[in-house]
N, CA, C and O of each residue as an XYZ file, in Angstrom:
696
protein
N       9.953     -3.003     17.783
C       9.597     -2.686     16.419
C       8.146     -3.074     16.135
O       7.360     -2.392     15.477
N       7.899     -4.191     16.680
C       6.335     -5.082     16.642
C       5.411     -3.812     16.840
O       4.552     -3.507     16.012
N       5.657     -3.070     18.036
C       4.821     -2.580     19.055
C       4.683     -1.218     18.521
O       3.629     -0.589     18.605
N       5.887     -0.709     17.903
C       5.474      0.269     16.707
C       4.725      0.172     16.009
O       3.807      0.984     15.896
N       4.868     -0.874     15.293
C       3.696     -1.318     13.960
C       2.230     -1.556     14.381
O       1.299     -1.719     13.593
N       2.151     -1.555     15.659
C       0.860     -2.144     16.247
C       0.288     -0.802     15.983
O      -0.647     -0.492     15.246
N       1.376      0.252     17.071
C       0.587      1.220     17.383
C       0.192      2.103     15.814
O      -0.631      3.013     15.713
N       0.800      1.688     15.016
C       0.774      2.960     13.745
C      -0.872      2.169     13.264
O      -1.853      2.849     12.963
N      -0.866      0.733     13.283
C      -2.255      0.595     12.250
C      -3.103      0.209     13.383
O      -4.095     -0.477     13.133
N      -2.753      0.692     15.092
C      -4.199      0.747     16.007
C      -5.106      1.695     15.065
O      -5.984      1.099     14.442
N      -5.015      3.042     14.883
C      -5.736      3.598     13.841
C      -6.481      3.403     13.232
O      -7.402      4.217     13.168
N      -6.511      1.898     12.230
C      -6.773      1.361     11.112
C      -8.330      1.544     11.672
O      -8.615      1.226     12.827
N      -9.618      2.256     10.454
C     -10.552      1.539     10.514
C     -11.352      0.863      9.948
O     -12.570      0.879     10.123
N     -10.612      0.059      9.055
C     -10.922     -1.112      7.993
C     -10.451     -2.202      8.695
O      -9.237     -2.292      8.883
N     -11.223     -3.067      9.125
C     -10.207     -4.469      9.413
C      -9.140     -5.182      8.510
O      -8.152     -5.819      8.875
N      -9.694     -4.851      6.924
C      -8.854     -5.583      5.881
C      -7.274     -4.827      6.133
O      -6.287     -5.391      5.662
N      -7.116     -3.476      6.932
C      -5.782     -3.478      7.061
C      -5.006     -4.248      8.269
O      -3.850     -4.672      8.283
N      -5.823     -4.284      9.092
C      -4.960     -5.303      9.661
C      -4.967     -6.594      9.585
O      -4.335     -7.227     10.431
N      -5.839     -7.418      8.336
C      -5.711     -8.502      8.374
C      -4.819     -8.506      7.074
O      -4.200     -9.563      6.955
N      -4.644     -7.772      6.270
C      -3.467     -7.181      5.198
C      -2.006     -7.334      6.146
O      -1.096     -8.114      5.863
N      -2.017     -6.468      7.243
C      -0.783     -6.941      7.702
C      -0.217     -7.753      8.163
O       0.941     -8.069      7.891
N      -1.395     -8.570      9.468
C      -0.956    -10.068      9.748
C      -0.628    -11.035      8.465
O       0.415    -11.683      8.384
N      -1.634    -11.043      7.501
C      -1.285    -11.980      6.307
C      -0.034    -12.069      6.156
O       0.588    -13.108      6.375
N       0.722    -10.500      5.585
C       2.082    -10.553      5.301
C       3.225    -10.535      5.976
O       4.412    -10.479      5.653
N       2.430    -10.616      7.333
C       3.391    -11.199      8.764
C       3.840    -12.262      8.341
O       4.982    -12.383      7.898
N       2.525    -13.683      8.465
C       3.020    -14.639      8.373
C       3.755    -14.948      7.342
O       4.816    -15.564      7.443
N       3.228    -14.523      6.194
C       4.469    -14.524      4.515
C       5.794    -14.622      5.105
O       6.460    -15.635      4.893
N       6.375    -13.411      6.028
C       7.467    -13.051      6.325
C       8.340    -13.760      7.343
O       9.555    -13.673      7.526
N       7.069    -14.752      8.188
C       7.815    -15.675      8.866
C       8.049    -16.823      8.254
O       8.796    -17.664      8.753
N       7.510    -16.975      7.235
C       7.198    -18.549      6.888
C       8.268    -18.679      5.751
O       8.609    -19.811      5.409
N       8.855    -17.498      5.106
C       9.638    -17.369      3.829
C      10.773    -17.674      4.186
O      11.360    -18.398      3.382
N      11.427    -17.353      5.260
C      12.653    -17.610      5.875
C      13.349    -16.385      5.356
O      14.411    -16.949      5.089
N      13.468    -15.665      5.157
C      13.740    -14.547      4.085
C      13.486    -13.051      4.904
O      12.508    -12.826      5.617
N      14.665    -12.033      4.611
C      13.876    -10.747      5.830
C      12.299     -9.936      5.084
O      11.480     -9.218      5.656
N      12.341    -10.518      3.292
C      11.121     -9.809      3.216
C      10.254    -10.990      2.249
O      10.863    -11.622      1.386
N       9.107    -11.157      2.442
C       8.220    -12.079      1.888
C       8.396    -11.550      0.326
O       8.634    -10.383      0.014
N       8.192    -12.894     -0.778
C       8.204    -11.972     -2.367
C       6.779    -12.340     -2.824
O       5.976    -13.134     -2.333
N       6.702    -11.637     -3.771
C       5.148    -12.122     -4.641
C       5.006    -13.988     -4.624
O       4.006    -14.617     -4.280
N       5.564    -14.231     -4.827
C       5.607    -16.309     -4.859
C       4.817    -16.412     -3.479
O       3.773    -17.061     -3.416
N       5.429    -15.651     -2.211
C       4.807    -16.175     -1.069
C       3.326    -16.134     -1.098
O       2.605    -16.945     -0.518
N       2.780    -14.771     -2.068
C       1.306    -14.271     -1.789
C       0.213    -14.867     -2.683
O       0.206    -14.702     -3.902
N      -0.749    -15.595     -1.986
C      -1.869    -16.575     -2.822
C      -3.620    -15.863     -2.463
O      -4.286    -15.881     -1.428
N      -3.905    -15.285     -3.839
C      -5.100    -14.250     -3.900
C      -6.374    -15.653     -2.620
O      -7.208    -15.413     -1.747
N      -5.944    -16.709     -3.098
C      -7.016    -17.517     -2.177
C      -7.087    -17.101     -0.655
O      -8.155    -16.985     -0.053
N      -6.034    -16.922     -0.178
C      -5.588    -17.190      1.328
C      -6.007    -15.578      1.761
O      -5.894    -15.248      2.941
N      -6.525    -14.541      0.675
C      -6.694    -13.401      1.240
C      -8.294    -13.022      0.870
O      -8.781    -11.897      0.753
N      -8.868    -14.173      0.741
C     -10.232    -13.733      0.502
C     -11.183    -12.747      1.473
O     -12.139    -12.048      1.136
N     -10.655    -12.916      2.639
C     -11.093    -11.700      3.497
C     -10.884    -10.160      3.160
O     -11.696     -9.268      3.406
N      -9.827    -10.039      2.642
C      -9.357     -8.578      2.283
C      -8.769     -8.330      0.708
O      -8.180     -7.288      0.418
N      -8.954     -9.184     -0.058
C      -8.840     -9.184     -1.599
C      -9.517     -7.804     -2.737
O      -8.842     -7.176     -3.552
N     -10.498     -7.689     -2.554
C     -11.469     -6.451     -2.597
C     -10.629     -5.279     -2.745
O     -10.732     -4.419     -3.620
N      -9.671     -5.339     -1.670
C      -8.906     -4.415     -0.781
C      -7.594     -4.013     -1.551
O      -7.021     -2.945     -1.772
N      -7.313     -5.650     -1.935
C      -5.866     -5.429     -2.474
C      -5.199     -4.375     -3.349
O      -5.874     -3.940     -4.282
N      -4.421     -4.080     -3.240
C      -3.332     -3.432     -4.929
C      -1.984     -3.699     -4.670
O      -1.528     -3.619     -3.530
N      -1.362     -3.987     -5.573
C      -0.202     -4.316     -6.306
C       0.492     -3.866     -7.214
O       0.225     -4.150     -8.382
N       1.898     -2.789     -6.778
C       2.661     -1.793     -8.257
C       3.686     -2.814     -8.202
O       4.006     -3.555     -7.272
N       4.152     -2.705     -9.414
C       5.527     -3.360     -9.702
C       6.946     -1.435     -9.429
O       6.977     -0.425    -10.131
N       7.543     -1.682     -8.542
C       8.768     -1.004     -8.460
C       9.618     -0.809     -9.808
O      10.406     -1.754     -9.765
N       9.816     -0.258    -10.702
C      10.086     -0.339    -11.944
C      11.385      0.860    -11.730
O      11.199      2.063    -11.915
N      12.921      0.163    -11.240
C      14.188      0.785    -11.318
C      14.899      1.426    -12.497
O      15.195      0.963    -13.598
N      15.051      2.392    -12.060
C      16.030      3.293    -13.105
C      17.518      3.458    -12.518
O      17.542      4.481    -11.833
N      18.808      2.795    -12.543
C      19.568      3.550    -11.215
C      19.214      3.766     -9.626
O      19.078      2.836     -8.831
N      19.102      5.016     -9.336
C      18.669      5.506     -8.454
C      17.385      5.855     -8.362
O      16.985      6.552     -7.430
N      16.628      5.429     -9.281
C      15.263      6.363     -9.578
C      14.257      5.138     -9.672
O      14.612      4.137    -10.295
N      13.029      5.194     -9.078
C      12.060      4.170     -9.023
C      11.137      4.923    -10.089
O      11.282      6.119    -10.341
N      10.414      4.311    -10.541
C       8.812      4.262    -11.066
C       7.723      3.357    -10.390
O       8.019      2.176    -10.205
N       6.252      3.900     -9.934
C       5.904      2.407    -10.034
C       4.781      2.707    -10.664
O       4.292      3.812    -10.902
N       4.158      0.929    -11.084
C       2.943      0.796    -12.208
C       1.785      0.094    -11.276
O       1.986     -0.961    -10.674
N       0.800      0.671    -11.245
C      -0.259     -0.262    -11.027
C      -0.739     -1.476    -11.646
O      -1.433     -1.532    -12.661
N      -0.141     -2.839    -10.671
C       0.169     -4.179    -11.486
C      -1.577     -4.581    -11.617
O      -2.283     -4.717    -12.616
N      -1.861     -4.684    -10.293
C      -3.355     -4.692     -9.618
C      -3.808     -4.233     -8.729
O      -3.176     -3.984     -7.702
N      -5.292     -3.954     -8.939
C      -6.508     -3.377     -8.334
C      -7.153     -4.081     -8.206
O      -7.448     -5.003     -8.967
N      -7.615     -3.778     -7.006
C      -8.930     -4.445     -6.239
C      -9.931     -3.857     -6.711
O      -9.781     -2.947     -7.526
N     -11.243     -4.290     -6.263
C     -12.666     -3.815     -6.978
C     -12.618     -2.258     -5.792
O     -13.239     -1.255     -6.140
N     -12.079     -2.264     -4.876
C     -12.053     -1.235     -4.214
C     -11.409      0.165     -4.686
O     -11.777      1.339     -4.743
N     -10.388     -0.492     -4.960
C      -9.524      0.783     -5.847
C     -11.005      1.501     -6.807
O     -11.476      2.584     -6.461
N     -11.301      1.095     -7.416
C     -11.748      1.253     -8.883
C     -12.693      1.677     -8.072
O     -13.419      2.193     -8.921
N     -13.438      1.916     -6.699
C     -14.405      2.812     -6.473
C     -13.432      4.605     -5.847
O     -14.012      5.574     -5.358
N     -12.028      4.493     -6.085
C     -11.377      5.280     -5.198
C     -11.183      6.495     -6.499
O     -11.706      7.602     -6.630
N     -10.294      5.818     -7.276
C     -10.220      6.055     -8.569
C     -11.304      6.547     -9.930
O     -11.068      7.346    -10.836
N     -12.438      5.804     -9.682
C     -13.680      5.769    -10.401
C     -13.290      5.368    -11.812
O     -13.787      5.839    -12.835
N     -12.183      4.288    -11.737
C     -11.647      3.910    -13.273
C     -11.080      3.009    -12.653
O     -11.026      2.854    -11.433
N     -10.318      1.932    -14.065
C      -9.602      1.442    -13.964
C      -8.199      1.940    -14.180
O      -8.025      2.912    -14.915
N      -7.262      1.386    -13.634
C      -5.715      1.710    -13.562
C      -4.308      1.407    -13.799
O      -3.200      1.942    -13.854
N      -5.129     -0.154    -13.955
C      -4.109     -1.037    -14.073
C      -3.126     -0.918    -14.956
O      -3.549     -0.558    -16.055
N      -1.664     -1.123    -14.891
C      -0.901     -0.609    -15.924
C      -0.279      0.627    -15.964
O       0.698      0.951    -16.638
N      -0.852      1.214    -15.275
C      -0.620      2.910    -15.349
C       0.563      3.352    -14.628
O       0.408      3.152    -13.423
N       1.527      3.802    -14.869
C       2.070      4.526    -13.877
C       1.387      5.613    -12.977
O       0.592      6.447    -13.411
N       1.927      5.469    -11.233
C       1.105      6.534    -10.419
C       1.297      7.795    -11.093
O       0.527      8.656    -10.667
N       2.096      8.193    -12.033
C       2.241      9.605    -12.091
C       0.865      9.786    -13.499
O       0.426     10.817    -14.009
N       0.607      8.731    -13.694
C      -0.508      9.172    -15.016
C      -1.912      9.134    -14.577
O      -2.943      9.507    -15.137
N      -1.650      8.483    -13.214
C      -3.279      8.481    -12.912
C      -4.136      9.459    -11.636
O      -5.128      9.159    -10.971
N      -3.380     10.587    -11.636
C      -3.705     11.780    -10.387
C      -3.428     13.043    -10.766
O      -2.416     13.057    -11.466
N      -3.933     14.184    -10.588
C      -3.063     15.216    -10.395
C      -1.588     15.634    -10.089
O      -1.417     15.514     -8.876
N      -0.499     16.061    -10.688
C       1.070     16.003    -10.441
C       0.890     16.813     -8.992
O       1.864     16.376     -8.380
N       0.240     17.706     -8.112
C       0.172     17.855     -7.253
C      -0.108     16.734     -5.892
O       0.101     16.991     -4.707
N      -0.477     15.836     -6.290
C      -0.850     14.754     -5.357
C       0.610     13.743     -5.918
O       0.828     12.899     -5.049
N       1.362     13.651     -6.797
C       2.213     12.752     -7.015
C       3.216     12.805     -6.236
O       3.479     11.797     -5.580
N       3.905     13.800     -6.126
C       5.031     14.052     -4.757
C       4.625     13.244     -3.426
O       5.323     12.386     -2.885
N       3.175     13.752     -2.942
C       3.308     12.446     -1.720
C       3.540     11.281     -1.841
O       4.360     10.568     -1.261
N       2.496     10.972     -2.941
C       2.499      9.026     -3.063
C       3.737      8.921     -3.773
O       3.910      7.730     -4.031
N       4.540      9.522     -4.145
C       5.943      9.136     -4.683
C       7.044      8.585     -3.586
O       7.838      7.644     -3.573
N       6.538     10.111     -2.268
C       7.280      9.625     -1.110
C       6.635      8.643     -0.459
O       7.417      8.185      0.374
N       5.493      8.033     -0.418
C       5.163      7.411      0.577
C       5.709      5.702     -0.173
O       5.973      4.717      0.517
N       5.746      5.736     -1.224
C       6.144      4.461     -2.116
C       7.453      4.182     -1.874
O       7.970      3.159     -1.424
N       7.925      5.213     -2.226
C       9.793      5.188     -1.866
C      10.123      5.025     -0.504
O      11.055      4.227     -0.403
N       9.646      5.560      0.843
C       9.907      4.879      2.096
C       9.489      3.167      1.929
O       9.745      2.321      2.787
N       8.971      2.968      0.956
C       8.982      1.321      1.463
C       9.540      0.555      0.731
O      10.016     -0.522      1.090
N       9.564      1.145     -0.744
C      10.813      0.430     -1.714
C      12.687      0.639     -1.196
O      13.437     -0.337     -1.186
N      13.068      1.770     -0.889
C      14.081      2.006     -0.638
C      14.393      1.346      0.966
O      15.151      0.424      1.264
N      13.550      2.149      1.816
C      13.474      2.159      3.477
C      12.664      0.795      3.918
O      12.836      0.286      5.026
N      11.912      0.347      3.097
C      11.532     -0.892      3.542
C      10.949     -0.773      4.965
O      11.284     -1.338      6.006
N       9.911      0.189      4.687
C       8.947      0.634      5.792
C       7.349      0.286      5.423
O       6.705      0.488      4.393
N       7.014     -0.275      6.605
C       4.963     -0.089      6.338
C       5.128      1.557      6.321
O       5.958      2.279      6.874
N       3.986      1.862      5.450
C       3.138      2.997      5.625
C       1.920      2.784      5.253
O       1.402      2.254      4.270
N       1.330      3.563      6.726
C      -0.140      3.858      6.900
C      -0.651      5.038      7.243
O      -0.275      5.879      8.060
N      -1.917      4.974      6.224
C      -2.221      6.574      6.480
C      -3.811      6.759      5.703
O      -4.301      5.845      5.040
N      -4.319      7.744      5.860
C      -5.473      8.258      4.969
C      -5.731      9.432      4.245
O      -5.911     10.514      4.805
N      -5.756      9.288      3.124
C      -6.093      9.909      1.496
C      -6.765     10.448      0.979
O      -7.821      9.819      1.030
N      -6.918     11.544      0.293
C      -8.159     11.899     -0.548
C      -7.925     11.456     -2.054
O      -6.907     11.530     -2.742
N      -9.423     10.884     -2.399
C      -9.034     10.453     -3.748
C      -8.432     11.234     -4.843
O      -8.768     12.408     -4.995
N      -7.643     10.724     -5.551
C      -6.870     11.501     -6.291
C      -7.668     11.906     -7.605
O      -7.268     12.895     -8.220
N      -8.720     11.237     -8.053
C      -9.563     11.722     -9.144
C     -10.599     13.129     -8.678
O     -11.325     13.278     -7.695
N     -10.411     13.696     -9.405
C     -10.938     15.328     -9.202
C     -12.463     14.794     -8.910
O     -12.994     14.714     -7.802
N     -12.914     14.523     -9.915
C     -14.595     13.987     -9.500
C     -14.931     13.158     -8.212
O     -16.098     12.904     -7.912
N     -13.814     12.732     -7.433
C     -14.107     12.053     -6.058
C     -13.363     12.715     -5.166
O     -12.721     12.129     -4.295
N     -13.389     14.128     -5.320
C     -12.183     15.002     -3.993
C     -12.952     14.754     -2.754
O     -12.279     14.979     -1.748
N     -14.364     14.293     -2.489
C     -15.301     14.361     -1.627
C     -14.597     13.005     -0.663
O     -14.531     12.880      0.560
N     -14.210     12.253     -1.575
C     -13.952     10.814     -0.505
C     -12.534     10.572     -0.410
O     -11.602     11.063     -1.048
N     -12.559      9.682      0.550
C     -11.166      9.407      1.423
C     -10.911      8.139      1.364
O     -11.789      7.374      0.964
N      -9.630      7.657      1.760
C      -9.660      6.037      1.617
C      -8.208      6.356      2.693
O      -7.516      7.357      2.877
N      -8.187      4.783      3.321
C      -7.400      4.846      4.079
C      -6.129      3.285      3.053
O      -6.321      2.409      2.210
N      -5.347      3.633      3.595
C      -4.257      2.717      2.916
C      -3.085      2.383      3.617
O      -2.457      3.187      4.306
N      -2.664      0.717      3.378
C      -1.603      0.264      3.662
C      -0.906     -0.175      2.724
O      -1.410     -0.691      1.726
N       0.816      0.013      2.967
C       1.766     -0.648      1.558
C       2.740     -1.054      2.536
O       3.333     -0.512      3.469
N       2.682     -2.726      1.757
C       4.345     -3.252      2.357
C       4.954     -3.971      1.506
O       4.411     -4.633      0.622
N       6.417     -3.861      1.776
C       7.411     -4.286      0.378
C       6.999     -5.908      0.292
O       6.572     -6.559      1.246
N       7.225     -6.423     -1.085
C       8.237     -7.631     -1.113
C       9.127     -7.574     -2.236
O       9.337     -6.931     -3.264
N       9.570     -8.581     -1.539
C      11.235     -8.744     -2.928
C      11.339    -10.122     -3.061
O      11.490    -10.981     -2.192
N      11.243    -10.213     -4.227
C      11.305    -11.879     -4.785
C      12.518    -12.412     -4.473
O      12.533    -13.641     -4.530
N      13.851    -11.728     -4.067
C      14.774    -12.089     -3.776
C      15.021    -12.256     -1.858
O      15.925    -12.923     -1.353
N      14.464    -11.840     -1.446
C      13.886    -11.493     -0.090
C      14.753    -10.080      0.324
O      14.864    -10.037      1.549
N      15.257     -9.169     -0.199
C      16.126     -8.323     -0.345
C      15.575     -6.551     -0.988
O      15.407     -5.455     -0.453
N      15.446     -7.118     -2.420
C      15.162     -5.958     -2.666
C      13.848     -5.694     -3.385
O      13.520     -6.451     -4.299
N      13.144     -4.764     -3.066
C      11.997     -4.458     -3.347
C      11.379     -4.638     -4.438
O      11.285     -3.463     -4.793
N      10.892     -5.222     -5.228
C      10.327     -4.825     -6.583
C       8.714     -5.085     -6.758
O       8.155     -5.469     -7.785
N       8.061     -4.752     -5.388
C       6.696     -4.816     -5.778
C       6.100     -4.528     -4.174
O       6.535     -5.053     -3.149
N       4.922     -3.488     -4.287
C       4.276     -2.987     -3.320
C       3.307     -3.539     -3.297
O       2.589     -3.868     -4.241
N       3.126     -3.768     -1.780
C       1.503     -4.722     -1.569
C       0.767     -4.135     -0.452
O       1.284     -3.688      0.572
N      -0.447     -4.170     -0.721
C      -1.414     -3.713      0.102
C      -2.595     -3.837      0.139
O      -3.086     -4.871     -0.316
N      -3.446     -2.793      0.707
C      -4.809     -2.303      0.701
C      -5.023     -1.201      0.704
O      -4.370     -0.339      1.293
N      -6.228     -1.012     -0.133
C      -6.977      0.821      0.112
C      -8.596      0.379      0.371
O      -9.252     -0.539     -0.122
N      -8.865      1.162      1.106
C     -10.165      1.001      1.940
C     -11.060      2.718      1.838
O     -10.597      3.654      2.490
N     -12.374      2.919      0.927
C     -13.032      3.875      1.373
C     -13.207      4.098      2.625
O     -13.529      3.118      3.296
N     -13.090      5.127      3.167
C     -13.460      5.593      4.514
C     -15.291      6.414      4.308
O     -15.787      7.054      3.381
N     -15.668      6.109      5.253
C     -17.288      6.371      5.263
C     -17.163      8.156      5.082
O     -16.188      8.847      5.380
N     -18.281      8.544      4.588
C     -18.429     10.170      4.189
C     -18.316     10.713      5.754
O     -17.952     11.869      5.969
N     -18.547     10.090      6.491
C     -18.272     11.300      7.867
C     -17.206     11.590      8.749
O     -16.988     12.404      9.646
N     -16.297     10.158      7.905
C     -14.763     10.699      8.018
C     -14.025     12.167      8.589
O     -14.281     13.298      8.177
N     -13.444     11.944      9.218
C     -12.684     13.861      9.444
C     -12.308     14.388      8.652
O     -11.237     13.818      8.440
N     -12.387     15.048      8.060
C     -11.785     15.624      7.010
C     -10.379     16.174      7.178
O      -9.663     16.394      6.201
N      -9.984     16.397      8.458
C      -8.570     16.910      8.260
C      -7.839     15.957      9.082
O      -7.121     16.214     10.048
N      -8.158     14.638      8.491
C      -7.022     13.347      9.333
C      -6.372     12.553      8.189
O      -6.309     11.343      8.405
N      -5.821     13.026      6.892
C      -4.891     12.829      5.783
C      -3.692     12.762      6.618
O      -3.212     13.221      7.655
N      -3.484     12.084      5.801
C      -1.970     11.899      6.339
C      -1.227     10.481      6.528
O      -1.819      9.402      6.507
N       0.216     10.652      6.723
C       0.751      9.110      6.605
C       1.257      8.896      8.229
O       1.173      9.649      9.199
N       1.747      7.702      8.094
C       2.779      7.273      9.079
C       3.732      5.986      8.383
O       3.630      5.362      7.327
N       4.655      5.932      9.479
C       5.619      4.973      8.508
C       6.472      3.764      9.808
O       7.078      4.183     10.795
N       6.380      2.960      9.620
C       6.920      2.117     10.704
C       8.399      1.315     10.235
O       8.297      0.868      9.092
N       9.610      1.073     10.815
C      10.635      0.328     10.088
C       9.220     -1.512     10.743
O       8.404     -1.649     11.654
N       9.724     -2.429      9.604
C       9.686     -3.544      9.248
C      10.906     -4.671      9.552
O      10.788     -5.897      9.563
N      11.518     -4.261      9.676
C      13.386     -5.020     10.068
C      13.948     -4.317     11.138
O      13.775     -3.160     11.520
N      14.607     -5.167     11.524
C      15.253     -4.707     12.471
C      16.536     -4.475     12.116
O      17.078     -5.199     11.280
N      17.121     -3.544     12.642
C      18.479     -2.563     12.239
C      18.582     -1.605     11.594
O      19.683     -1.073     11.451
């Protein structure tokens, strides 16, 4: 499973994603718990990749998730070209771009999967730039999901243009 996850964010070319993921490695060993919760995560201990960060709260309906942008990094807010915070994803993009990041949120709230992948910004005035991104669950209960953690990282303008796209790794075993 390790060796999956390796290979999905070899890719990565931001270091803050893979030091995003070791971080919440260790969270996950150290919690005793199969998934690290917000309590485990201390903005100090991520000063390397903080910049980087964002944070939705999973906001349950039944069967039906929402999520809100809890926090943004100073990075976001160059992806975006605003602030966001608060927002539900569906208020802050085009409804054409919401279906992916709906699915890519829900493989990790429900499926409790990393996903990694790279993006075009969702604000019309920045269709030019790309950002690459990681999301991994925690659950304050160590169980069930109620908050996505990560990084988004601009990717430089000479980026490929046709290397969008996700991947998704299981996190647990079974």
């Amino acid at each position: 499973m390790l060796d999956h996850v390796r290979a999905v964010l070899g890719q990565a070319w931001n270091p803050a994603v893979a030091a995003c993921f070791e971080y919440w490695r260790r969270k996950q060993s150290l919690c005793g718990q199969p998934l690290p919760g917000r309590q485990h995560i201390d903005p100090v201990e991520m000063r390397a990749f903080l910049p980087y960060v964002v944070l939705f709260d999973v906001v349950r309906a039944g069967v039906h998730c929402r999520f809100r942008h809890r926090l943004a990094g100073t990075e976001f807010d160059r992806i975006f070209g605003r602030d966001v915070t608060g927002m539900f994803i569906e208020h802050t993009g085009p409804l054409e771009d919401f279906d992916i990041v709906y699915r890519r949120f829900l493989a990790v709230a429900d499926d409790k999967m990393l996903v990694y992948g790279v993006a075009p910004s969702p604000a019309r005035d920045r269709d030019f730039l790309q950002y690459e991104h990681l999301t991994l669950p925690l659950a304050s209960d160590g169980e069930t999901v109620d908050i996505l953690f990560g990084v988004r990282c601009v990717l430089a303008a000479s980026w490929e243009r046709d290397a969008c796209g996700y991947r998704t790794a299981p996190l647990l075993a079974g």
